[in-house]
C-alpha positions as CSV (number, residue, x, y, z in Angstrom):
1,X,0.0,0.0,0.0
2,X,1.7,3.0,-1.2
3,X,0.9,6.8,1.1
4,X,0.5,8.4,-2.2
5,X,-0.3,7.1,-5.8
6,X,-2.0,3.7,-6.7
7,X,-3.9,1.9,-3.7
8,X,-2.2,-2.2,-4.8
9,X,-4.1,-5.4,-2.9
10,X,-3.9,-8.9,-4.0
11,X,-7.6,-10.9,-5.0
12,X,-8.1,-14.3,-3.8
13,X,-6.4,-16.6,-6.6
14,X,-8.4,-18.3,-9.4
15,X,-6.4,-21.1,-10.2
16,X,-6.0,-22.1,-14.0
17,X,-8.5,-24.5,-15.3
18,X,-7.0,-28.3,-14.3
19,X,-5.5,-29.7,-17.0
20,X,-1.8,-30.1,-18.4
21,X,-2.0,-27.4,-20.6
22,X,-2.6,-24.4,-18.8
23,X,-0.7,-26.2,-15.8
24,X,2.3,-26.2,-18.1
25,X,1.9,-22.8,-19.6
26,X,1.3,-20.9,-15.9
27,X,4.5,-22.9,-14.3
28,X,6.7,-22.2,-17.6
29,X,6.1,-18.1,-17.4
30,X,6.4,-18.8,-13.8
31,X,9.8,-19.6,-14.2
32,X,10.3,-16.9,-16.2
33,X,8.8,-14.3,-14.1
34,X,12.7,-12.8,-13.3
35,X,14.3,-13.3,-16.7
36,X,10.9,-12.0,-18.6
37,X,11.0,-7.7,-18.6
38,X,14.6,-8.0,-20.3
39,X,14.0,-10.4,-22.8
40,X,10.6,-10.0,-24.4
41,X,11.7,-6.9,-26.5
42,X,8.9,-7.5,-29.1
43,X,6.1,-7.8,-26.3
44,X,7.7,-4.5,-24.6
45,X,7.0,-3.4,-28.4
46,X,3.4,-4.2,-29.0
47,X,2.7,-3.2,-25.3
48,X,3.5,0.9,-26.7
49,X,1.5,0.2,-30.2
50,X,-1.4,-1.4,-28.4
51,X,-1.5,1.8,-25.9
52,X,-1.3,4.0,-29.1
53,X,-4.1,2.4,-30.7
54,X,-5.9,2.5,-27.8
55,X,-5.5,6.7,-28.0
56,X,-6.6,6.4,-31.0
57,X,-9.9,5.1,-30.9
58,X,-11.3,7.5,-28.6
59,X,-10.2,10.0,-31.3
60,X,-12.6,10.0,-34.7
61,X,-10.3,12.2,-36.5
62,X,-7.5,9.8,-36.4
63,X,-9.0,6.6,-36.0
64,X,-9.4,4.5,-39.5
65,X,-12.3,3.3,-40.5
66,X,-14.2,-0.4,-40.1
67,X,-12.1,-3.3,-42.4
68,X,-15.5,-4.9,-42.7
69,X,-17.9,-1.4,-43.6
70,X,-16.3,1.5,-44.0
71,X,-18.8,3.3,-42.4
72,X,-17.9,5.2,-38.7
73,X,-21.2,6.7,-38.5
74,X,-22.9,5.2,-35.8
75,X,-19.7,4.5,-33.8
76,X,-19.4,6.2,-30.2
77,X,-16.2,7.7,-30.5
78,X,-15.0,8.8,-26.9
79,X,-13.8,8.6,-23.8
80,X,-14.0,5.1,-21.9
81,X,-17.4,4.8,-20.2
82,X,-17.2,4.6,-16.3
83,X,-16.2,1.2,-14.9
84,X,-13.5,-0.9,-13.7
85,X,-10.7,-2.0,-16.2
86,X,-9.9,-5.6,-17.0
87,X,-6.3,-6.6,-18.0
88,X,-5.7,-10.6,-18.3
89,X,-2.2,-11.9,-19.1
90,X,-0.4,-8.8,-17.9
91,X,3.1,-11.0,-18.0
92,X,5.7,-8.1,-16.1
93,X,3.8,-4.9,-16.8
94,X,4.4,-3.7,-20.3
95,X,0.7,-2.7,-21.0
96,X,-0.2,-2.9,-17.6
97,X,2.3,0.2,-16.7
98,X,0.5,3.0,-19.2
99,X,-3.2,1.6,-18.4
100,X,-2.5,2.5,-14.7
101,X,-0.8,5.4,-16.2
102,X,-3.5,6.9,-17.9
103,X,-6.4,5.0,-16.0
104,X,-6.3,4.8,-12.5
105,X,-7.5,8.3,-11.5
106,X,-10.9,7.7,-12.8
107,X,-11.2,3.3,-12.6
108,X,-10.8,0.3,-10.8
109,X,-8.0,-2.0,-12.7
110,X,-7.9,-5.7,-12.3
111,X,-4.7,-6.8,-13.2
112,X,-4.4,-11.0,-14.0
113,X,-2.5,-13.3,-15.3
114,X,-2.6,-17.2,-15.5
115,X,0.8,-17.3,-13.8
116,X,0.8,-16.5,-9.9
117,X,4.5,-15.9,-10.6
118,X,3.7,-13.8,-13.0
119,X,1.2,-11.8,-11.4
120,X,3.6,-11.0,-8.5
121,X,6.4,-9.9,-10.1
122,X,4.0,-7.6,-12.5
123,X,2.8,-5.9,-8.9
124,X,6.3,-5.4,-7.5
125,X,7.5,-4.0,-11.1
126,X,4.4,-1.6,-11.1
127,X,5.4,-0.5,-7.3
128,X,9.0,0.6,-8.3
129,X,7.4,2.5,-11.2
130,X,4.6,4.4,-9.3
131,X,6.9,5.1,-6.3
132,X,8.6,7.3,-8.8
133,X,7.4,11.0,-9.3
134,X,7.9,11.3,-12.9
135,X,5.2,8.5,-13.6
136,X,3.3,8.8,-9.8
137,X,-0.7,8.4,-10.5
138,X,-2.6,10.7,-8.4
139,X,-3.4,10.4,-4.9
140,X,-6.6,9.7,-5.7
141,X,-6.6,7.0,-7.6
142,X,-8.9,4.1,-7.6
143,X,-7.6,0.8,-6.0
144,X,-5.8,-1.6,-7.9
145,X,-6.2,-5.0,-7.8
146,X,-3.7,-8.1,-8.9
147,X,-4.9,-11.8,-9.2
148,X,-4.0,-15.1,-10.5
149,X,-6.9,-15.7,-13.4
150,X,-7.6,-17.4,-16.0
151,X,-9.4,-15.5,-19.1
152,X,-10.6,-18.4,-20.5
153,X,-12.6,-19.3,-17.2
154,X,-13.7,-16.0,-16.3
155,X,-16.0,-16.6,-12.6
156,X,-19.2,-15.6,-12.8
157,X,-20.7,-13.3,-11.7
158,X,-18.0,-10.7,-13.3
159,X,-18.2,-7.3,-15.4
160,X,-19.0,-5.3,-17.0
161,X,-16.1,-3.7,-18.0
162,X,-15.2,-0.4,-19.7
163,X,-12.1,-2.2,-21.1
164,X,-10.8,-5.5,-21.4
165,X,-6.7,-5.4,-22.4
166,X,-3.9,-7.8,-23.2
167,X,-1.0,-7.5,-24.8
168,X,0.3,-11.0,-26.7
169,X,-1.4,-13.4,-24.6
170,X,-4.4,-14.4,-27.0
171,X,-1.9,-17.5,-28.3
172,X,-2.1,-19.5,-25.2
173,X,-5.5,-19.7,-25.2
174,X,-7.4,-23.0,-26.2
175,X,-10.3,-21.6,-28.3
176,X,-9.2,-17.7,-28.7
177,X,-12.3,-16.8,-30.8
178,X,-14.9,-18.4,-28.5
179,X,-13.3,-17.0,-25.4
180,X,-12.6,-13.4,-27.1
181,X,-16.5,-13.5,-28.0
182,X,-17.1,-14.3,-24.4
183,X,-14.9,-11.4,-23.3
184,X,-16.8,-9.1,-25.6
185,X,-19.7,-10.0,-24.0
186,X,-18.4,-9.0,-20.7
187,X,-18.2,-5.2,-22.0
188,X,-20.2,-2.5,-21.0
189,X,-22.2,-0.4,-23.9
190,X,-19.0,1.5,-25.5
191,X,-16.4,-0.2,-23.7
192,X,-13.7,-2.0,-25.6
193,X,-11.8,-5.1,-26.0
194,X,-7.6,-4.1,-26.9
195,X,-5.6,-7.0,-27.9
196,X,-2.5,-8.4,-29.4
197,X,-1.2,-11.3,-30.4
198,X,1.5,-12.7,-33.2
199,X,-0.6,-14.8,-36.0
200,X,0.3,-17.6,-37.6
201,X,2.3,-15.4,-40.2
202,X,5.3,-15.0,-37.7
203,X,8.5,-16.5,-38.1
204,X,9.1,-16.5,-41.9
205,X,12.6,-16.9,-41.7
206,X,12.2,-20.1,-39.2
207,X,9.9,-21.4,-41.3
208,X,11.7,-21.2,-44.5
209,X,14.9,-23.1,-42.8
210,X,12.2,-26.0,-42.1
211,X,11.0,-26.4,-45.2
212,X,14.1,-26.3,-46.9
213,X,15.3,-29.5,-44.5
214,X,12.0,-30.7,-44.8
215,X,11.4,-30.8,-41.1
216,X,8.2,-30.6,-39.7
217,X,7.8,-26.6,-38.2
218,X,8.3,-27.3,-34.3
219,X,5.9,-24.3,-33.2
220,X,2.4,-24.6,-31.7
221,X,-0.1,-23.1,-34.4
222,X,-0.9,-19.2,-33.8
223,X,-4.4,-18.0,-34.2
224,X,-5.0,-17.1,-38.0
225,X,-6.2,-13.5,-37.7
226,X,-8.1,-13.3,-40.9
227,X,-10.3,-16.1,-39.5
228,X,-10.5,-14.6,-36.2
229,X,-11.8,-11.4,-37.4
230,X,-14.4,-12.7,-39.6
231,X,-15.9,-14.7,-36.8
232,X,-15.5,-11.5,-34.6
233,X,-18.0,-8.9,-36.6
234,X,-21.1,-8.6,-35.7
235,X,-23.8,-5.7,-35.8
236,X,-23.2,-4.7,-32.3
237,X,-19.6,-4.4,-32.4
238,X,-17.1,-2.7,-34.6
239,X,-13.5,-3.9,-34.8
240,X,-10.5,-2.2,-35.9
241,X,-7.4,-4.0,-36.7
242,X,-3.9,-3.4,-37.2
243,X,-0.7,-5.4,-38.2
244,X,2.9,-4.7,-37.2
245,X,6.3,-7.3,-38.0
246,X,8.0,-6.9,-35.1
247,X,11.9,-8.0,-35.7
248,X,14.0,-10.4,-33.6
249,X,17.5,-10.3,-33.8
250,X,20.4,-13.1,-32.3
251,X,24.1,-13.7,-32.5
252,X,22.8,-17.3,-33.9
253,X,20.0,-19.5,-34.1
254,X,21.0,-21.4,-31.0
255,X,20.5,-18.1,-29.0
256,X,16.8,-16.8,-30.9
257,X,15.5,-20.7,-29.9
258,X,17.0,-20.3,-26.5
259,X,15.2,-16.9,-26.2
260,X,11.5,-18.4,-25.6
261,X,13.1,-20.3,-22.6
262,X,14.2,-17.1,-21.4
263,X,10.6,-15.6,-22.0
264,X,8.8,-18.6,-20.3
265,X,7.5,-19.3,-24.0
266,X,9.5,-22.4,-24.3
267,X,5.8,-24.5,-25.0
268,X,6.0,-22.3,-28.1
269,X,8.2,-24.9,-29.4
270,X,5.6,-27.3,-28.9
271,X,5.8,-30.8,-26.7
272,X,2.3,-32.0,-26.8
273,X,3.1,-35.9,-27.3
274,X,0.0,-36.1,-30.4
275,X,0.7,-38.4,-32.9
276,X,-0.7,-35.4,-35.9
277,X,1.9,-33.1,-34.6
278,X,5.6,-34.4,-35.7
279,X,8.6,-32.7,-33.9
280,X,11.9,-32.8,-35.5
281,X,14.1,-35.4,-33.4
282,X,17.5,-33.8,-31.7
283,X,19.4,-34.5,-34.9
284,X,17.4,-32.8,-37.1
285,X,17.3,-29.6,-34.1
286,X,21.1,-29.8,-34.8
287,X,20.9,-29.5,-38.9
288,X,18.1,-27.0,-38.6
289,X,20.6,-24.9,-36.1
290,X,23.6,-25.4,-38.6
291,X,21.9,-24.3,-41.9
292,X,20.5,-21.1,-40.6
293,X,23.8,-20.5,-38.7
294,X,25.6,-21.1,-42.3
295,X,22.8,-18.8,-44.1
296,X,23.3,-16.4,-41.9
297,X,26.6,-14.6,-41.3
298,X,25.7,-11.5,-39.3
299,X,23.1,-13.0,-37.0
300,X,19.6,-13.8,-36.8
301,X,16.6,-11.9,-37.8
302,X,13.4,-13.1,-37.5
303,X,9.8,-11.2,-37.0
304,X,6.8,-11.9,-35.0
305,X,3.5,-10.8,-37.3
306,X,1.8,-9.0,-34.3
307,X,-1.9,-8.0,-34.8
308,X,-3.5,-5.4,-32.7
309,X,-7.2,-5.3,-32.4
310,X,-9.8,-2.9,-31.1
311,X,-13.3,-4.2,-30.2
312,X,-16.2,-1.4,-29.2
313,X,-19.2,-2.8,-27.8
314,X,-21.7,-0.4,-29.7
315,X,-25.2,-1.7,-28.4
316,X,-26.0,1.5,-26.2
317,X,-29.5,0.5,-26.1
């Protein structure tokens, strides 16, 4: 509890869903809680472009027009609507830092992740910050809550909420467009869903190295954006979307592999034991390693295809 700036408690934990999956993925960040703020460059990235976007949509001036209409006529372009803020997979802080920055005079925040690890270090990063006077909310502010939660398995009853942000978490979840339409439903009239996440178009360069060996691409699938958006437009929302390539660089390809170990994203290279999903054996690792290494003199470069999306609940009836 801080004598001036933003009031911080701890909610009672909702633990993940029990099963393997999101067992594996909340212990793997977990691990990662420490080692997470200095390597996840890209997320730290998208964190800034996501809180740009979001400035932008409460501006009808600047803000570009519906992919799937066209038409900004009937769209409420303003100020978030009064209520409590939702962020879910707020990893160290990245996003979490300019929502409390910009929000927490005027709302509630609840800040979650899946990883209880995760969660904690986020709160004591956002207590260095806000002990600082050149980024100290006022004295006023709301309270600030931090939990272990799992978006997927939001606890009734909950909402609604004025905003529900994340910043690249959507490609953990199990069914992202069934649980982003639940999460939509969870907004208030003109509140917005913000999120990011890096589609299935990421990696190119990894890719290509694969398919030249003819090595089945070790990577869990990422959520194809085109088909998430379609399945995301309705009449009562409007969507705005935005893609960015976001580059990562390495002394080798030994080091960029290492780097989602580093990030607690090491189930990005994927170890579900299924019998349609072929991993390339420790040999083949090796080759893989070798080639790009050899095609590659001055490092490794390789992008994440991040896409940023704004959701506005517009049923003000």
């Amino acid at each position: 509890m801080f004598e001036s700036g933003p009031q911080f408690s701890s909610l009672p934990r909702n633990d993940p869903k029990d099963d393997r999956y999101k067992q594996a993925i909340a212990q793997s960040f977990g691990q990662a809680s420490t080692t997470y703020a200095n390597q996840a460059t890209a997320q730290r990235a998208c964190a800034h472009i996501l809180l740009d976007l979001l400035s932008r949509v409460s501006r009808a001036d600047d803000c570009p027009e519906d992919e799937g209409s066209g038409d900004r006529s009937n769209l409420h372009f303003q100020s978030l609507p009064a209520g409590p803020i939702l962020e879910f997979g707020c990893g160290t802080g990245f996003l979490t830092q300019g929502l409390i920055a910009r929000f927490a005079k005027d709302h509630a925040l609840e800040i979650t992740d899946l990883s209880p690890a995760m969660v904690a270090e986020c709160q004591r990063q956002m207590a260095t910050a806000f002990a600082r006077p050149d980024v100290a909310a006022s004295e006023n502010s709301a309270t600030i809550r931090f939990s272990a939660l799992d978006a997927e398995a939001i606890p009734s009853p909950a909402g609604p909420y004025a905003l529900i942000a994340s910043n690249f978490a959507l490609q953990w979840f199990q069914t992202p467009q069934r649980s982003l339409e639940q999460l939509r439903r969870l907004l208030m009239p003109g509140g917005w869903l913000l999120v990011s996440f890096p589609s299935r178009r990421s990696f190119p360069q990894w890719r290509s190295h694969c398919e030249a060996l003819d090595l089945p691409f070790p990577a869990r699938d990422l959520p194809d954006a085109e088909v998430l958006l379609a399945g995301l437009r309705s009449r009562d929302s409007h969507s705005i979307s935005e893609a960015h390539w976001l580059p990562l660089q390495f002394d080798n390809a030994l080091a960029f592999l290492r780097h989602f170990k580093a990030i607690g994203a090491q189930n990005q290279i994927s170890r579900e034991k299924r019998s349609d999903l072929p991993r390339p054996t420790p040999a083949q690792f090796r080759h893989l390693i070798t080639r790009w290494n050899q095609h590659s003199s001055h490092g490794i470069t390789d992008q994440y295809h991040a896409v940023c999306l704004a959701i506005q609940n517009r049923n003000f009836e």
